[in-house]
DRENPA-3360 file (N, C-alpha, C; in nm, 2 decimals, always signed):
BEGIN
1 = XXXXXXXX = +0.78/+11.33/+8.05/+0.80/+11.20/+8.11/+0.93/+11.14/+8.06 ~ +0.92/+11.16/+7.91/+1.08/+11.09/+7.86/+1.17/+11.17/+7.87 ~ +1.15/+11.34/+7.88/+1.30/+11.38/+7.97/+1.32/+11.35/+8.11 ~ +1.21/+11.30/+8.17/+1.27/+11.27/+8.33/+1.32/+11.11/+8.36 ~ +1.29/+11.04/+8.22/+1.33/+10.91/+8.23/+1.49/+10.93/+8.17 ~ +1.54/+11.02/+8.07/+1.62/+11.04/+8.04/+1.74/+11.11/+8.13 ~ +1.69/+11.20/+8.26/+1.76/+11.25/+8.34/+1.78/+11.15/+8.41 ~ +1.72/+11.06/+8.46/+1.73/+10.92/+8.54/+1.81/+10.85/+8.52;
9 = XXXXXXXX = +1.83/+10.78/+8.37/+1.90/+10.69/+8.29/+2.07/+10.78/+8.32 ~ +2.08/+10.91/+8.26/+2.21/+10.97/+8.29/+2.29/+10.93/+8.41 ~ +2.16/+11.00/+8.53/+2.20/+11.04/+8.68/+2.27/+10.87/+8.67 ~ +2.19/+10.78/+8.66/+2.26/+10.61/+8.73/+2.39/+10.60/+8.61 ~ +2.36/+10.64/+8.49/+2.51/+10.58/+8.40/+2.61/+10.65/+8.51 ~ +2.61/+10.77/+8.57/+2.75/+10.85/+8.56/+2.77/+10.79/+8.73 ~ +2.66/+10.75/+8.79/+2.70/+10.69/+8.90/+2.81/+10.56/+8.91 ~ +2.76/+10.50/+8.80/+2.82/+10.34/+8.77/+2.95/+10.37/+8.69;
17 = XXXXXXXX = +2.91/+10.43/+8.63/+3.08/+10.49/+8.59/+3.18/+10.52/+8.66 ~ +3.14/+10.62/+8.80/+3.19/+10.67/+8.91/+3.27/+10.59/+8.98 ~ +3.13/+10.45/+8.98/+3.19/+10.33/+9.12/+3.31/+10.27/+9.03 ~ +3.30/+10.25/+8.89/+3.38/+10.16/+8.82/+3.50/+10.26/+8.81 ~ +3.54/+10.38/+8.81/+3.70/+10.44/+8.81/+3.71/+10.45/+8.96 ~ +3.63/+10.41/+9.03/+3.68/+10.45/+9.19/+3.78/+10.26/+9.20 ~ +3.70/+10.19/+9.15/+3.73/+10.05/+9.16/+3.84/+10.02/+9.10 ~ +3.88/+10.09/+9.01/+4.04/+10.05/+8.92/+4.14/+10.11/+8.98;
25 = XXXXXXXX = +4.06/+10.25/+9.04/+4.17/+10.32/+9.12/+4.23/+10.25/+9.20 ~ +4.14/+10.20/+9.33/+4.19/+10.14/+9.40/+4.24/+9.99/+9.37 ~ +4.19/+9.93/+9.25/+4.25/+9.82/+9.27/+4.40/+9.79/+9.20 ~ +4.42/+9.91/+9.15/+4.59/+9.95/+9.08/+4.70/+10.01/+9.18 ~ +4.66/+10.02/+9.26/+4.70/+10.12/+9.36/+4.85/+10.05/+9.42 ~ +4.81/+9.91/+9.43/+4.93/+9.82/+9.45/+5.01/+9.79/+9.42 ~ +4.98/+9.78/+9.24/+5.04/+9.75/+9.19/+5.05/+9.87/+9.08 ~ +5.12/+10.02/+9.12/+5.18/+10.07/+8.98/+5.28/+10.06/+8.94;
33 = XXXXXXXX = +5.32/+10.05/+8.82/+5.40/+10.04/+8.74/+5.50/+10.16/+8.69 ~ +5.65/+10.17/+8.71/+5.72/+10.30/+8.63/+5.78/+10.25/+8.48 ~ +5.78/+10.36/+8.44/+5.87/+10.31/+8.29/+5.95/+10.38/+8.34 ~ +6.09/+10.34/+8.24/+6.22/+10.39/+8.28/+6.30/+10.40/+8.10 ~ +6.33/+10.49/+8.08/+6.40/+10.47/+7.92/+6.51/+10.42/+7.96 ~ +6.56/+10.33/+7.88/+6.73/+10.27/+7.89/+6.82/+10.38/+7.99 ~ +6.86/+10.44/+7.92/+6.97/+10.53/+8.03/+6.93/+10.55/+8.19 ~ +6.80/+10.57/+8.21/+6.77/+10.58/+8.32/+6.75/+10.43/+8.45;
41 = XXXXXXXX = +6.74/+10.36/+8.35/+6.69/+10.18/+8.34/+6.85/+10.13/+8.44 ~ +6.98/+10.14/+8.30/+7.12/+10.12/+8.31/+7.13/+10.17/+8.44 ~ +7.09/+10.31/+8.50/+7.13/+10.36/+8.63/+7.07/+10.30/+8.73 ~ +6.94/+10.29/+8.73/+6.87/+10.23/+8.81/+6.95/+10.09/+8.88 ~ +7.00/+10.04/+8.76/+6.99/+9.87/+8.79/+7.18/+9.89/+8.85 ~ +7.24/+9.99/+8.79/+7.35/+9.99/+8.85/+7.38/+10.06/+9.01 ~ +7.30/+10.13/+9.04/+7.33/+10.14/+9.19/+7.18/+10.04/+9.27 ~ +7.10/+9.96/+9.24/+7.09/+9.81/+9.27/+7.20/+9.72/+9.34;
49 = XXXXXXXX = +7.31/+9.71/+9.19/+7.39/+9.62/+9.20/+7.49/+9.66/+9.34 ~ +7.52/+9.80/+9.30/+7.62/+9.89/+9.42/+7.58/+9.83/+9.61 ~ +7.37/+9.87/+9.55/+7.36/+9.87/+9.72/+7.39/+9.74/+9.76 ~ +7.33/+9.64/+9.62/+7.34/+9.45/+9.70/+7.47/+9.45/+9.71 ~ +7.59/+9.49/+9.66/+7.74/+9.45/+9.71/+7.77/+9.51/+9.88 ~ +7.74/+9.63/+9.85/+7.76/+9.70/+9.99/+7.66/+9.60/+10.12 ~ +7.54/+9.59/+10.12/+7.44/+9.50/+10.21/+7.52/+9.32/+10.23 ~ +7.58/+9.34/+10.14/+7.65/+9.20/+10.13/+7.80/+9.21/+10.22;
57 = XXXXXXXX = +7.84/+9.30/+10.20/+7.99/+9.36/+10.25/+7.94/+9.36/+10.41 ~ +7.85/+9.43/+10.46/+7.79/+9.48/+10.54/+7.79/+9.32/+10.66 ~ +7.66/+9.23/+10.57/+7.67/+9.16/+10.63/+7.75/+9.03/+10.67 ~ +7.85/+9.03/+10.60/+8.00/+8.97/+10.57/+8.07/+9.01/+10.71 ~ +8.07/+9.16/+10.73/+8.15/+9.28/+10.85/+8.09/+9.22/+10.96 ~ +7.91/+9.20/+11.00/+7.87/+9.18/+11.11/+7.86/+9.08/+11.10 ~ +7.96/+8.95/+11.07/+7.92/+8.80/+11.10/+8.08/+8.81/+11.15 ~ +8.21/+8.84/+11.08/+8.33/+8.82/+11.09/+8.34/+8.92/+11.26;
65 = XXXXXXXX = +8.30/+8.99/+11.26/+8.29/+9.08/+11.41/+8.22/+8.97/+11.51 ~ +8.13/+8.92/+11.47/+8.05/+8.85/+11.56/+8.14/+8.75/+11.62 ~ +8.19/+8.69/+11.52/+8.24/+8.54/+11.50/+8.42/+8.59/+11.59 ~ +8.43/+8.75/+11.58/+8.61/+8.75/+11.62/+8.56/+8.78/+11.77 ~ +8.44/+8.85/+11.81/+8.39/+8.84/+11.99/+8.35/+8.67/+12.00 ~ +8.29/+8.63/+11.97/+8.30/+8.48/+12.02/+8.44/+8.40/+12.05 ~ +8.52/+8.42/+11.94/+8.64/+8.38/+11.95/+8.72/+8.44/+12.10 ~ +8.72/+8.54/+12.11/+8.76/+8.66/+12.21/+8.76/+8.58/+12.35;
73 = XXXXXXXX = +8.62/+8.57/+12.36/+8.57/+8.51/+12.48/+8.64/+8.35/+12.51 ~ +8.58/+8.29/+12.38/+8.62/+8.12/+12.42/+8.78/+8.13/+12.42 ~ +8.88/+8.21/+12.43/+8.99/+8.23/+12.46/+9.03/+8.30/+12.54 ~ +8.97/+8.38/+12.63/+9.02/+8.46/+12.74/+9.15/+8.45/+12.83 ~ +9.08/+8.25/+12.84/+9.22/+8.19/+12.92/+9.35/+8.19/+12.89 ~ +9.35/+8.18/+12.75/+9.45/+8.13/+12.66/+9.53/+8.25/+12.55 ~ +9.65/+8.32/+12.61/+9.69/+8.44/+12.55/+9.73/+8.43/+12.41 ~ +9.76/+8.25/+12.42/+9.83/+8.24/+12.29/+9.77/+8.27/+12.15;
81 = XXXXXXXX = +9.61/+8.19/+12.16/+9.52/+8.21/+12.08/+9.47/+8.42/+12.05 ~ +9.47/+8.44/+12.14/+9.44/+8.58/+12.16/+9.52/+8.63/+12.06 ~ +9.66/+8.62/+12.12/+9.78/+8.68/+11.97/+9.80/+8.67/+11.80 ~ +9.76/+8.52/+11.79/+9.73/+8.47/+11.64/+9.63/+8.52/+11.58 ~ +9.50/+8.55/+11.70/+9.40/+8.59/+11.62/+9.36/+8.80/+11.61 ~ +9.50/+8.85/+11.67/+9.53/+8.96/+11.69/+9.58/+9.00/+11.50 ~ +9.73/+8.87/+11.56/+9.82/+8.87/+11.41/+9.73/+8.83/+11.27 ~ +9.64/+8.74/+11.26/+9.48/+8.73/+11.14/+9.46/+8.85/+11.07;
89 = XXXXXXXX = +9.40/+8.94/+11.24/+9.34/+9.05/+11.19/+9.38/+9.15/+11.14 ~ +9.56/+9.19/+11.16/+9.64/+9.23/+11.15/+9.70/+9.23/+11.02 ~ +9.70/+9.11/+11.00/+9.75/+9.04/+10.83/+9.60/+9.09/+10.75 ~ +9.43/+9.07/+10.79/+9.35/+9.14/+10.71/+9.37/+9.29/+10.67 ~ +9.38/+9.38/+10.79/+9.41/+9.53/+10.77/+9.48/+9.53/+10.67 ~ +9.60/+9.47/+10.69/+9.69/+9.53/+10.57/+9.70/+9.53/+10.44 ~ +9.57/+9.36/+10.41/+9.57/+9.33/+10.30/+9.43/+9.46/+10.26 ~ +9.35/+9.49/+10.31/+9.19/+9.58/+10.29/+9.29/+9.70/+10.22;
97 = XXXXXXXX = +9.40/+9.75/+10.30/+9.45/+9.87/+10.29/+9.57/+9.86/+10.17 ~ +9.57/+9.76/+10.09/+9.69/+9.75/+9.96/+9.81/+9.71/+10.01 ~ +9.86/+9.68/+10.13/+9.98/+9.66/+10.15/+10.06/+9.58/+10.14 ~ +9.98/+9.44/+10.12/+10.07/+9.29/+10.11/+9.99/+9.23/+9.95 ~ +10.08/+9.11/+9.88/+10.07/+9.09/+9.78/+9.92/+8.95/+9.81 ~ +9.84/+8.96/+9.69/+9.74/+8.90/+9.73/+9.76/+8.82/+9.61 ~ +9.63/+8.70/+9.56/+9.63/+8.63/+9.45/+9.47/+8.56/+9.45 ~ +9.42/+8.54/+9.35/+9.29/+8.47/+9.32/+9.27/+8.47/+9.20;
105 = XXXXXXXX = +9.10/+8.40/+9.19/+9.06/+8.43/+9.03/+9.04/+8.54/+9.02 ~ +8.97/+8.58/+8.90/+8.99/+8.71/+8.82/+8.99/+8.73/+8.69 ~ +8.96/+8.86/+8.64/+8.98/+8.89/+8.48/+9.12/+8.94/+8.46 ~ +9.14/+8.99/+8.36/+9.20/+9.13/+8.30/+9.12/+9.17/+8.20 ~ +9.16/+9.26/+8.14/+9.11/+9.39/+8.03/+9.19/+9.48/+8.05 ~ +9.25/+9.43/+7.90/+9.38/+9.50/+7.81/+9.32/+9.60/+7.70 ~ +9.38/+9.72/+7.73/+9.31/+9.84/+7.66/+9.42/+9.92/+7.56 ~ +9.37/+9.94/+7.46/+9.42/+9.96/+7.32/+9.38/+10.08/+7.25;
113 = XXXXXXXX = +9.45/+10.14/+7.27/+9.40/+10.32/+7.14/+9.32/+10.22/+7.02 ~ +9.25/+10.28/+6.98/+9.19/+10.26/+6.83/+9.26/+10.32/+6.72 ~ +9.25/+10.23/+6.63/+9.34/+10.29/+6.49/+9.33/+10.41/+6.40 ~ +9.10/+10.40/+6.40/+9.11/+10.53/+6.34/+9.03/+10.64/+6.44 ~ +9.11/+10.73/+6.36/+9.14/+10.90/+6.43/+9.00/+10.95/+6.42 ~ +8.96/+10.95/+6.55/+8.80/+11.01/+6.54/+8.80/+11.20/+6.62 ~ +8.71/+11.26/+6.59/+8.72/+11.37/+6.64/+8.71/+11.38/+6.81 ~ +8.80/+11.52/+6.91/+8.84/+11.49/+6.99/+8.91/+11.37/+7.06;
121 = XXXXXXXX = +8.96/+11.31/+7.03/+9.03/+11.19/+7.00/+8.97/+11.09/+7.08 ~ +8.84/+11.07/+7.05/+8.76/+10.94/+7.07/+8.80/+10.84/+7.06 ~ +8.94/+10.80/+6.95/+8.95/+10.67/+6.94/+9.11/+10.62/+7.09 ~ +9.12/+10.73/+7.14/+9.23/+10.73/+7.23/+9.16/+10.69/+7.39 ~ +9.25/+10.66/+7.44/+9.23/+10.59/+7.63/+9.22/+10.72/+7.70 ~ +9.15/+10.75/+7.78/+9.10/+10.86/+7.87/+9.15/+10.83/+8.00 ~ +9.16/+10.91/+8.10/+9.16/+10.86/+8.25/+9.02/+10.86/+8.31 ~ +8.95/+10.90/+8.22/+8.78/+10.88/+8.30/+8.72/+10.74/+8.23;
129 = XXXXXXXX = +8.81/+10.74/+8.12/+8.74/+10.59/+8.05/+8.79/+10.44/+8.14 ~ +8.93/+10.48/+8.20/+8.98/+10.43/+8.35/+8.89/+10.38/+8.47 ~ +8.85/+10.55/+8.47/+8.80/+10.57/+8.62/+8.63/+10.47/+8.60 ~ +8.58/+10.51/+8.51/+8.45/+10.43/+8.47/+8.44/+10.27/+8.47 ~ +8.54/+10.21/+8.43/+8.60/+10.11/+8.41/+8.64/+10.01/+8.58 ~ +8.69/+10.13/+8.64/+8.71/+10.09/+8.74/+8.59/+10.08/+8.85 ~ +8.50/+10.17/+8.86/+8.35/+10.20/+8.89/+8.26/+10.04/+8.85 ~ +8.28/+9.97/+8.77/+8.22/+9.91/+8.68/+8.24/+9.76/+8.75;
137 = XXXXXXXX = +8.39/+9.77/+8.77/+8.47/+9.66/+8.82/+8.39/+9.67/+9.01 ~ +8.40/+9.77/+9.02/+8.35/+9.73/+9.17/+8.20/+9.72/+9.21 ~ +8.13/+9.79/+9.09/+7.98/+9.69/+9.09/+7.98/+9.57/+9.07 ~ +8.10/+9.48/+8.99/+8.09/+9.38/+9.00/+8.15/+9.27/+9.07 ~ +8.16/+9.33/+9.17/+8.21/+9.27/+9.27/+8.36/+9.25/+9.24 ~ +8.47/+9.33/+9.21/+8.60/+9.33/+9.25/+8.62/+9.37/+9.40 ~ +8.74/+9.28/+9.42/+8.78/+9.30/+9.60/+8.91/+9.38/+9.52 ~ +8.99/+9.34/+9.46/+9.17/+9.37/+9.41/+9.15/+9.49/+9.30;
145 = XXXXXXXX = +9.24/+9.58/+9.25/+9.25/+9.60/+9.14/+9.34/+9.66/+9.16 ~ +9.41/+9.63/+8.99/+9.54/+9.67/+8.97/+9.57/+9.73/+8.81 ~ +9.62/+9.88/+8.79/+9.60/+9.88/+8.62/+9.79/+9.89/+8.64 ~ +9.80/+9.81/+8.56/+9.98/+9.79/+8.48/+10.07/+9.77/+8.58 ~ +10.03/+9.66/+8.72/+10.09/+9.62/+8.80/+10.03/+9.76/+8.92 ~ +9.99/+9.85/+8.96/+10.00/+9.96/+9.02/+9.88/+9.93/+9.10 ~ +9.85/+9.87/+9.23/+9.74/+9.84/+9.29/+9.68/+9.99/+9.37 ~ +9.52/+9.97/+9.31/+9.43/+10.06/+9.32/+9.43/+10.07/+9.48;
153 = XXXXXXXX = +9.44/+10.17/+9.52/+9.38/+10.18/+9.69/+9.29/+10.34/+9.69 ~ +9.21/+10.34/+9.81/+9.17/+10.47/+9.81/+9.20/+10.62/+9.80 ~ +9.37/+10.57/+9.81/+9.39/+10.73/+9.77/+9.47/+10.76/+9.65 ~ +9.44/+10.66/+9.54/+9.50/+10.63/+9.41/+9.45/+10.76/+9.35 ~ +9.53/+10.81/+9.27/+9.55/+10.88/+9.17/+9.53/+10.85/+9.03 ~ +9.45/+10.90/+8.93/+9.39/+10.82/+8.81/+9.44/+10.98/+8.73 ~ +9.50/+10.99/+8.56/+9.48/+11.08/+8.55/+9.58/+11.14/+8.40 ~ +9.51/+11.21/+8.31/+9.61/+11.16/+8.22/+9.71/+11.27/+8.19;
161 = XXXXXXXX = +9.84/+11.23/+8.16/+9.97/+11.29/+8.17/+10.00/+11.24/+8.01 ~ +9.98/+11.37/+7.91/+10.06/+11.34/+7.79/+9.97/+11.25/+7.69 ~ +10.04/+11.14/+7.66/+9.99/+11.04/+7.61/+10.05/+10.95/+7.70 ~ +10.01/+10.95/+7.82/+10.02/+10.83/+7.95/+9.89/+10.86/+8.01 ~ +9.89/+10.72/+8.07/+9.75/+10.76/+8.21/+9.89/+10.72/+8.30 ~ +9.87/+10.81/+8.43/+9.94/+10.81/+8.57/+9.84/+10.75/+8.64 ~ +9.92/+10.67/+8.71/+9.86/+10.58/+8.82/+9.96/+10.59/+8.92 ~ +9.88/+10.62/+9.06/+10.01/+10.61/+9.19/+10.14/+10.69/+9.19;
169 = XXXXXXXX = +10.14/+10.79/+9.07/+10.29/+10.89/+9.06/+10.31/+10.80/+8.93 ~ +10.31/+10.68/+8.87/+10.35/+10.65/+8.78/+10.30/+10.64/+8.64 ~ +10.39/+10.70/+8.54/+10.31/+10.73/+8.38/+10.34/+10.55/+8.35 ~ +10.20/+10.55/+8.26/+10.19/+10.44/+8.20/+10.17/+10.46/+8.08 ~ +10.23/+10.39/+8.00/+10.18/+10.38/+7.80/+10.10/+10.29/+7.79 ~ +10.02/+10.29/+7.68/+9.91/+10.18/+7.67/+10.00/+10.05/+7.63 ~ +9.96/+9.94/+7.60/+9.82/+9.89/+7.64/+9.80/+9.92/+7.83 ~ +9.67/+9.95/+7.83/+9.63/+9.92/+7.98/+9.59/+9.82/+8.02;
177 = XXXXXXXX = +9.66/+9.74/+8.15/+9.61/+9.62/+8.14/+9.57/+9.62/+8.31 ~ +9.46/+9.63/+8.34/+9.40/+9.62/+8.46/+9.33/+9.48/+8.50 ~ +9.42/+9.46/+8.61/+9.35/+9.32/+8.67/+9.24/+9.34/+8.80 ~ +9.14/+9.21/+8.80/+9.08/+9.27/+8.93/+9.05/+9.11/+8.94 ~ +9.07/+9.13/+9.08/+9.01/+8.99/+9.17/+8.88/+8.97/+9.19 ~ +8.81/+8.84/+9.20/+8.73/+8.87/+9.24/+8.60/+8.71/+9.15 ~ +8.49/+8.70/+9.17/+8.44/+8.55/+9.08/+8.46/+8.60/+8.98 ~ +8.52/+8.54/+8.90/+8.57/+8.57/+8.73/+8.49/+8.59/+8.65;
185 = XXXXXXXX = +8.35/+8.47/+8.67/+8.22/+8.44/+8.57/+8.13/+8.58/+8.63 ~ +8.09/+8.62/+8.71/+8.02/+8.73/+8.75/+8.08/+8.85/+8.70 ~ +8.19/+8.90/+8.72/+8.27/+9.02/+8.65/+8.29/+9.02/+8.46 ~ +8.30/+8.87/+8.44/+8.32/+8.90/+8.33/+8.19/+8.93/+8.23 ~ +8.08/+8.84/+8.32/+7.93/+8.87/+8.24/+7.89/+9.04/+8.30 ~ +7.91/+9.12/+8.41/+7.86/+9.21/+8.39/+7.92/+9.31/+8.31 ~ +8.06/+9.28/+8.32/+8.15/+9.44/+8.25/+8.13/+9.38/+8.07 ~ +8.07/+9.32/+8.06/+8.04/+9.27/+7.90/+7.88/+9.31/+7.87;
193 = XXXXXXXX = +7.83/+9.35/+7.95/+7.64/+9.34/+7.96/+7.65/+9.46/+7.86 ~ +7.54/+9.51/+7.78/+7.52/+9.65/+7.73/+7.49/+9.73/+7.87 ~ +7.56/+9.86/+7.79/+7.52/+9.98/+7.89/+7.63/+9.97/+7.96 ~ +7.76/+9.91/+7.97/+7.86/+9.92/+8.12/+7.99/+10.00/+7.96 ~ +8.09/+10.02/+8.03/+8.19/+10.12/+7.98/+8.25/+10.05/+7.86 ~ +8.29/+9.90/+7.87/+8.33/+9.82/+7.76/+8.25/+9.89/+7.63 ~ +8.13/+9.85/+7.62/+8.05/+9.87/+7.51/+8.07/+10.00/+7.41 ~ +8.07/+10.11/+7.53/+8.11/+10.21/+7.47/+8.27/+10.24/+7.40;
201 = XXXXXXXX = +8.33/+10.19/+7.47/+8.50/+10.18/+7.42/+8.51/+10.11/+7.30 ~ +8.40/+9.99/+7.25/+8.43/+9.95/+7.14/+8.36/+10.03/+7.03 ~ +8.27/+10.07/+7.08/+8.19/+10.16/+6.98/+8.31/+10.25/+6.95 ~ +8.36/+10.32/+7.02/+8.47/+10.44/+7.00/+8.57/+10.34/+6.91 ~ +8.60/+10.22/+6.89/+8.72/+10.16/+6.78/+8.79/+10.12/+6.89 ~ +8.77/+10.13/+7.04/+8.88/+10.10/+7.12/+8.91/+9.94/+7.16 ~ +9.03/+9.90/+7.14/+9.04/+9.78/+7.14/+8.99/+9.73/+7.29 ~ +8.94/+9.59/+7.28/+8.90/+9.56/+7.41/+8.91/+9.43/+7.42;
209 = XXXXXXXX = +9.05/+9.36/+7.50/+9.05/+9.24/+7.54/+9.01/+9.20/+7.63 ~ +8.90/+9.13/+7.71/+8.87/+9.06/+7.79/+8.90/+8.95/+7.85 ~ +9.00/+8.89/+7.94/+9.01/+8.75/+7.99/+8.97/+8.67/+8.14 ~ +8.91/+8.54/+8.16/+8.92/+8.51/+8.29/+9.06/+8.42/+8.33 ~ +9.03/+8.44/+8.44/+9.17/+8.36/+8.49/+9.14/+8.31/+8.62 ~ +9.21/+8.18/+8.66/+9.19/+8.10/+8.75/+9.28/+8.16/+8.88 ~ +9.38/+8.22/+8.79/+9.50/+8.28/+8.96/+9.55/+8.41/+8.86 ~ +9.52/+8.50/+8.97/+9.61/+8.65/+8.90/+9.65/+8.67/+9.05;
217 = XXXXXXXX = +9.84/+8.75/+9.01/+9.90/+8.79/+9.14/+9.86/+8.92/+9.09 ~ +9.86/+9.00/+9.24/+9.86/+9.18/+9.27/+9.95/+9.23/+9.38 ~ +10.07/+9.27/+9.29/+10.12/+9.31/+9.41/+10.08/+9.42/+9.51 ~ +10.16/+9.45/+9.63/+10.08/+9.56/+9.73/+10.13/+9.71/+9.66 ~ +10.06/+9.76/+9.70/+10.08/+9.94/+9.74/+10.21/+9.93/+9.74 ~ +10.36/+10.02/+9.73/+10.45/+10.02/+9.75/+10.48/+10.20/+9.83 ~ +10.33/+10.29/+9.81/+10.32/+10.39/+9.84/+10.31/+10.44/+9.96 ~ +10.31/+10.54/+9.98/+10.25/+10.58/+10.13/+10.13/+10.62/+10.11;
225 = XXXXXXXX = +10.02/+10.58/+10.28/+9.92/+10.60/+10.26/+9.90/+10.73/+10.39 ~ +9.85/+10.83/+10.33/+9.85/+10.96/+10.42/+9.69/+11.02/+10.46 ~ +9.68/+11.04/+10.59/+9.56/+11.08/+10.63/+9.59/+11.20/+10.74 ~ +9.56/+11.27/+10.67/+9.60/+11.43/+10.69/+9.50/+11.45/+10.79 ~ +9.35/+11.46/+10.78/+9.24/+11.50/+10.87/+9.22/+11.42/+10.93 ~ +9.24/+11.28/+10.94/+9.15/+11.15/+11.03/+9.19/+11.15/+11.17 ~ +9.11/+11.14/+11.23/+9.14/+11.10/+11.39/+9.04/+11.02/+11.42 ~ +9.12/+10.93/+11.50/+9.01/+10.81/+11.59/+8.93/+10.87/+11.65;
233 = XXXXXXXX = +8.79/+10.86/+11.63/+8.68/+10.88/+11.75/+8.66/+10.84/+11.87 ~ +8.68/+10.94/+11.97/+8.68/+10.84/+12.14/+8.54/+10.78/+12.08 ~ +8.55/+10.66/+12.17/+8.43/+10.58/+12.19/+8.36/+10.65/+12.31 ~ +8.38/+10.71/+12.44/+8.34/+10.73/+12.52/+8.26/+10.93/+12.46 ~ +8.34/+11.00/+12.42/+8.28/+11.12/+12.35/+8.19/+11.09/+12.23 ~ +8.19/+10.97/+12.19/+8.05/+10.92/+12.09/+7.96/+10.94/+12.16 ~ +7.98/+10.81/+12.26/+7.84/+10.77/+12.31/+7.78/+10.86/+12.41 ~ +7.84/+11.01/+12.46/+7.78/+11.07/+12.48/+7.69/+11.21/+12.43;
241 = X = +7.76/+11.19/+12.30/+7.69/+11.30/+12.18/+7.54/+11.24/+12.13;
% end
């Protein structure tokens, strides 16, 4: 009798136990949790930042579109308006594409070899310590950038020649002084945050000046801009693919 009261007692504990991990299961289900170790953390949060700029860019693109067909229309009558707001968009292209001189707030960050001589020359300016730098600048929201007067455009050249970094065909000696447009207070708190390229440059002994500024000039591109493969898409062979 006391082993069938004891088989009894079992049979309901393992039951109640059963319902009680079925119950946490499901009631965690909504809410799990990931860990992330720092390095993985830093990435995470930096293509975050990437997508909200781009979603931002995005919806910036489809309001100024919106807003240049409205305009389109309420001027149909009127060719004059038509042309100004031709020549606008005209003056935007050129500036998106590096070509005319622009001006706003903004930082700089002035960059400096370090004094002591560390192995593989850690304490020296890289073109990827550049290119990172520059990466860094456009998560935080830079529209401009310019290293040693030489404005960045898409088909810029980064890369090191000697004891120069080349920019655009042109060697540069340090200091490197890259400017970027853009809210001063937002750029200057993220490219300062741990985990972005600064941090590591100083750790290396690399000098690292940081400044905001109320007005920085950039001059344009003075280069040529070459597009070897691109062709316009008919609109009419789109829309039937």
């Amino acid at each position: 009798m006391k082993k069938n009261q004891a088989n009894i007692f079992i049979f309901i504990a393992s039951v109640l136990v059963g319902v009680l991990i079925s119950l946490n299961v499901l009631g965690n289900t909504g809410s799990q949790k990931i860990y992330l170790d720092p390095e993985d953390f830093v990435e995470a949060y930096n293509e975050k930042v990437k997508l909200t700029n781009e979603l931002t860019n995005l919806n910036k693109t489809l309001y100024e579109q919106s807003k240049k067909i409205g305009s389109y229309k309420s001027a149909s009558n009127n060719n004059e308006e038509i042309v100004e707001e031709m020549k606008s968009e005209l003056t935007n292209n050129y500036m998106n594409l590096g070509k005319t001189d622009v001006e706003g707030e903004g930082i700089t960050i002035t960059l400096t070899d370090g004094d002591e001589v560390l192995p593989f020359g850690g304490n020296l300016i890289h073109d990827n310590d550049v290119l990172n730098l520059i990466n860094d600048l456009k998560n935080a929201g830079a529209e401009v950038i310019s290293i040693n007067g030489q404005r960045i455009t898409d088909q810029s050249d980064i890369f090191c020649s000697g004891p120069f970094i080349e920019v655009n065909g042109v060697k540069n000696p340090t200091p490197f002084i890259i400017s970027a447009i853009g809210n001063k207070m937002q750029m200057a708190s993220y490219m300062e945050s741990e985990g972005k390229k600064i941090s590591n440059l100083k750790i290396r002994g690399i000098k690292v000046k940081l400044v905001t500024l109320d007005n920085i000039k950039i001059l344009a591109f003075n280069g040529e801009l070459n597009y070897n493969y691109l062709s316009k898409k008919d609109s009419e062979e789109k829309s039937t693919n």
